[in-house]
N, C-alpha and C positions, 0 to 999 in steps of 0.2 A: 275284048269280048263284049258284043253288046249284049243287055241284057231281053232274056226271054224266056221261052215257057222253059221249067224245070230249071234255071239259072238261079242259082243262092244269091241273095244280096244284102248287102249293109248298106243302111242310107243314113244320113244325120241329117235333122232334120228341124225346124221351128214352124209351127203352125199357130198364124193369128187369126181375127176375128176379121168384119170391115170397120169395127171400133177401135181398131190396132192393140188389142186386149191381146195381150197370148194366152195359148190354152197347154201350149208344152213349147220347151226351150227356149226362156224367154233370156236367160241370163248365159246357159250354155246348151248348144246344140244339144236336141235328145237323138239317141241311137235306135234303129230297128233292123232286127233282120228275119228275112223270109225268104219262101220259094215260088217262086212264080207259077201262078195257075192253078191254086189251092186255092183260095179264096182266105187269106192272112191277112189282107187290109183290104180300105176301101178298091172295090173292083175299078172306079175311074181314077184312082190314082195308081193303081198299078200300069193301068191302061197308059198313063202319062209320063209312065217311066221305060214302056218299052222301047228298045232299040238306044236307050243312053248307053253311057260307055263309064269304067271306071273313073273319078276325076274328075265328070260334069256337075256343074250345080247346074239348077233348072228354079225357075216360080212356077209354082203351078197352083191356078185356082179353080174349088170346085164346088161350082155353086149345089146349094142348101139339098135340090132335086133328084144331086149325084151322091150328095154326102149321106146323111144322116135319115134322106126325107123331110118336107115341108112338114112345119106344127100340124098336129091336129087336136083343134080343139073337143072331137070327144073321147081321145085319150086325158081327158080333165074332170073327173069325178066328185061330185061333194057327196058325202054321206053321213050320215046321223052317227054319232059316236057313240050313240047307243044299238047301235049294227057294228061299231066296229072299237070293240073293248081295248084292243092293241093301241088306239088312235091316241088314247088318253094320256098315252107315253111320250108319245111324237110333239117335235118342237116344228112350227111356223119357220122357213125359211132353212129348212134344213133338206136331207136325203135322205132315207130310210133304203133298207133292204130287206122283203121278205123271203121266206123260203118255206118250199110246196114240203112238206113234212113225206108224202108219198113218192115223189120223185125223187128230190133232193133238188129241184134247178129253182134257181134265185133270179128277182130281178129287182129294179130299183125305181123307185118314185119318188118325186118330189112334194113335199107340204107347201102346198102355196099359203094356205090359208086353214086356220081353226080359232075356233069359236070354242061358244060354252055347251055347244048343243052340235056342231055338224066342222067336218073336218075336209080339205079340198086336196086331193092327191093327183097331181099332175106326171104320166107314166110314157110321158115326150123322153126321146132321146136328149139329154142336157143340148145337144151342137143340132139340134130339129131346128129348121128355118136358118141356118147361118152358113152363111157362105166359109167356105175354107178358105186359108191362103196360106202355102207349104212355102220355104225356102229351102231346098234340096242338095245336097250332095250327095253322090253316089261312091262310096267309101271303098268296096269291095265288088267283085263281079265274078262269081264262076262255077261250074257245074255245079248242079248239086251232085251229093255224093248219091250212091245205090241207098246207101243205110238211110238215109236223109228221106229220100225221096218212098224205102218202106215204110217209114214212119208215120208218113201222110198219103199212104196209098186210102180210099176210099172204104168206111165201113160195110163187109161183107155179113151185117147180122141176118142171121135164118138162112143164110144158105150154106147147104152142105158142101164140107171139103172133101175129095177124092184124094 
């Protein structure tokens, strides 16, 4: 069975940098699995998995514009830590996670830099501007199930059911 839309699949996998840096399985392949056509990984690497068959490895690389999106430098913020009281906690060269106290949804930023007066939070995806490069096996391949496939049917909120 090749793999396609609504098709379950397990891949193992190791993804480096073009520094040869890895960012997962560098010592043992890491595992993923998904359903195709959901949007569960990046969209051009599923796109580079379609039509493999159980049993194939593949390379596949996806530069920086498919992956994560290119840096942007004004997701790069310095501000006065006397605007931002939290800041005072925050370590240089670290990752921080805030969370919206009204919502509940979290994301994450980077401390490039603080001072004694002003703090630099960088809100780049970590893999922004880097190229991927996957080393691929395709482990498993086949339907998904029904149950599977209502688990990731589409959020129907505000509309009435009949």
């Amino acid at each position: 069975m090749q793999i396609a839309k609504n098709s379950f699949v397990v891949i193992e996998y190791s993804l480096r940098l073009s520094d040869g840096s890895y960012v997962k399985g560098e010592n043992a392949p890491a595992s993923m699995n998904f359903i195709v056509g959901y949007g569960q990984l990046l969209p051009a690497l599923e796109e580079a998995l379609i039509g493999l068959e159980q049993g194939v490895r593949k390379e596949v690389t996806i530069p920086a514009c498919d992956g994560f999106g290119e840096r942007d430098d004004g997701l790069v913020k310095t501000v006065a830590l006397s605007d931002f009281p939290a800041g005072h906690d925050l370590v240089a060269g670290k990752w921080a996670i805030a969370k919206n106290m009204d919502t509940g949804s979290q994301y994450s930023y980077f401390v490039s830099e603080k001072t004694d007066s002003t703090i630099t939070l960088d809100y780049n995806h970590p893999l922004a501007g880097k190229d991927l490069y996957y080393s691929i096996t395709v482990v498993l391949v086949r339907p998904a199930l029904a149950e599977e496939l209502e688990f990731l049917r589409p959020c129907e909120h505000g509309q009435k059911s009949d």
